[in-house]
N, C-alpha and C positions, 0 to 999 in steps of 0.2 A: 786268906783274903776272900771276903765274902763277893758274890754275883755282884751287888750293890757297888761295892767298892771299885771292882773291875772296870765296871760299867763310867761310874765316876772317872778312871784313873781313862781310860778311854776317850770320854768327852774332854776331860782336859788336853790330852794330847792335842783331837782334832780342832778345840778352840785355840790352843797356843801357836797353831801352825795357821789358821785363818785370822792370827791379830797380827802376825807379821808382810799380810797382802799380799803377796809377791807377784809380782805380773808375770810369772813365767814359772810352770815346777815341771820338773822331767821325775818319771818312775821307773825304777827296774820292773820286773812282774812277780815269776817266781821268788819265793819266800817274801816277797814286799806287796805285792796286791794280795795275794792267797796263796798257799802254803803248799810246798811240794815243789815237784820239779814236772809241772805241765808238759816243756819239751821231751823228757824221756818216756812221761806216759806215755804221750802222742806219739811217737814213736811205735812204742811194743805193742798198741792200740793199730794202730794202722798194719801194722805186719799180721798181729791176730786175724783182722775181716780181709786178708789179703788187698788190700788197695795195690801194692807192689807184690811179684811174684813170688812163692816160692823159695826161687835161688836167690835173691835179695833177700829176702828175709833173713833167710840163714846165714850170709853175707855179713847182713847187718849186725844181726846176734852177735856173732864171732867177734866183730869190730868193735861194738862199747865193749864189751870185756876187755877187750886189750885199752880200750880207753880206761876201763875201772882199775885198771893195776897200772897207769902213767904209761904203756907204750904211744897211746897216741894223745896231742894236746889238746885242748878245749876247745882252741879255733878249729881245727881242724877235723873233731868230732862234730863239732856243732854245723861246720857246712855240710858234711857227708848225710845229716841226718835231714837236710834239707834236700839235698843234689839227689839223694837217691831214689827220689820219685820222678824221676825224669822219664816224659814221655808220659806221667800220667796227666789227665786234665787237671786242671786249675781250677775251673768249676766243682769237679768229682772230692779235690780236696779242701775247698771251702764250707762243701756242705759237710762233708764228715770231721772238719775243727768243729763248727757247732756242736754236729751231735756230740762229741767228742766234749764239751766243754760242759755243756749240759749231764752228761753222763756221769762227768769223770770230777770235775774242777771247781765246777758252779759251789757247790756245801763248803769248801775248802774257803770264800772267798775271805777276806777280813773284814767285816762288816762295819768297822771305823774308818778306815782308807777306802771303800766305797764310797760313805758319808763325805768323808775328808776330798774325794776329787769333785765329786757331784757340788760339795759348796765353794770348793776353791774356784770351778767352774762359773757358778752364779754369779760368784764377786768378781768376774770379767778376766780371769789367770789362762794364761795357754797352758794350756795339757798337753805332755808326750811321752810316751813310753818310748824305751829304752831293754830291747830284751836278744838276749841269745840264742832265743827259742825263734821255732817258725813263727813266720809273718801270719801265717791264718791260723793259729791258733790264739795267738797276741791281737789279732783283727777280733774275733770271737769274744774272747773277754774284755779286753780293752773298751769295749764299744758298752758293757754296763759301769763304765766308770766315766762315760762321757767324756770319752778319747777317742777322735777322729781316726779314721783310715787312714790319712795322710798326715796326721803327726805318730806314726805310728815310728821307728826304726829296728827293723826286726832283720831273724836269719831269713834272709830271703835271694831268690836264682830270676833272672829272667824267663820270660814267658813269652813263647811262640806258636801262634795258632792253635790257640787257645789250652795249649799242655805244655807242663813244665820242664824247663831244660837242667843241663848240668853246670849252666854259667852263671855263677855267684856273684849278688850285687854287692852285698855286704854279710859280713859274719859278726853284730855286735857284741865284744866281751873284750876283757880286759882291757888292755890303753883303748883299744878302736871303738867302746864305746863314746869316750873322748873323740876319736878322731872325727866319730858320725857327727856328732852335736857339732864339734866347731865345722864341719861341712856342710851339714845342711840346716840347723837351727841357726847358725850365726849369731845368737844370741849371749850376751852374759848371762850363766847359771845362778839364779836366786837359790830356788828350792830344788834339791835332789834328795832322792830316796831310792835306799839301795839296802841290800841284806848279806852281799859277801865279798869277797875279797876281789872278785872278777864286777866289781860296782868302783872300787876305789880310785880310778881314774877321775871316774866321772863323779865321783863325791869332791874329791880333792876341786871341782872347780867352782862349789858351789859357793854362792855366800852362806847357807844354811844348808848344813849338810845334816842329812837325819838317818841313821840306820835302825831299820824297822825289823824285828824276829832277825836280829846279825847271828850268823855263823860265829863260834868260839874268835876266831883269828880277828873277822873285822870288827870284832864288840872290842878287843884287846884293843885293836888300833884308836878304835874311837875314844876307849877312855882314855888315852895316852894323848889324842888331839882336843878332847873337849866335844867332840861330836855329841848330837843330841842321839840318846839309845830309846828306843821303844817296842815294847814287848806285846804282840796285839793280843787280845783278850784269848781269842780259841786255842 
């Protein structure tokens, strides 16, 4: 398939999803805004320039590995890689998700689902990401897809005097992506978009459910429900 075509099969996608209007679309991030697993970057990224000490680091290391062979599960991976900056500023980790995004993430993005929020935006649609990764990493990119800070639902810990704690507001993945949306969006789901199988909660509520760069398993499910599959250009 040539550039051209690409490009064509691209604009289609992002037309077919702005003739359906929907006043409301929620996004995963990772492999559905741009490609990769941003949260684990950020992760081995933040231990590299020491943000968290040392002994956490190596902590930490040790832990996704036992996460990478199923000793531990994805909620509980996904808050520890949040909780374990506790005690560092909140500030100290906002500035380094940018650089961090900028550095790492930014080139990855999918330049039709940029397009595709930016005009879903225009045509007056609420935007909200929906991610299992930290909240300032998803604040960071989120924010060039013209998605507010506060429609954001990310892993995120509360925050005391002005550094972060080890008390978890939420961990969005599997069902409890579900759970965030009917808690705090209260909305019926029009438009979702999701890329693996830790999205299927929240696809299953959409009326247009789209899986974007799916993982082998949720492209299976898709073809088996009818879901719309789309494969972005990069």
């Amino acid at each position: 398939m040539t550039a051209t075509d690409l490009r064509g099969q691209a604009n289609q996608f992002v037309e077919s999803v702005l003739a359906l209007k929907p006043s409301i679309a929620v996004f995963d991030c990772d492999g559905t805004l741009w490609s990769g697993d941003a949260g684990a970057d950020f992760f081995y990224w933040e231990i590299e320039r020491g943000i968290v000490s040392r002994e956490i680091g190596d902590w930490a290391r040790a832990r996704y590995k036992e996460y990478e062979i199923g000793k531990v599960n994805e909620e509980q991976m996904c808050g520890e890689m949040v909780t374990l900056n506790c005690g560092v500023s909140h500030e100290v980790l906002q500035r380094a998700a940018l650089e961090f995004f900028d550095e790492v993430v930014s080139h990855r993005i999918f330049p039709e689902l940029q397009e595709l929020t930016l005009r879903l935006k225009q045509q007056g649609c609420e935007l909200w990401a929906v991610s299992s990764t930290n909240n300032w990493v998803v604040e960071a990119g989120a924010e060039r897809f013209g998605i507010e800070p506060d429609h954001i639902l990310a892993a995120c810990v509360h925050v005391e005097g002005g550094c972060v704690t080890d008390r978890l507001i939420r961990v969005p993945t599997d069902e409890l992506k579900a759970v965030a949306i009917r808690e705090v969006i209260e909305k019926p789901m029009e438009a979702v978009f999701g890329n693996s199988v830790h999205d299927q909660a929240m696809l299953e509520m959409a009326k247009y459910p789209f899986c974007v760069n799916p993982n082998p398993d949720l492209e299976q499910i898709a073809r088996q429900r009818g879901w719309t599959v789309y494969q972005p250009v990069q």
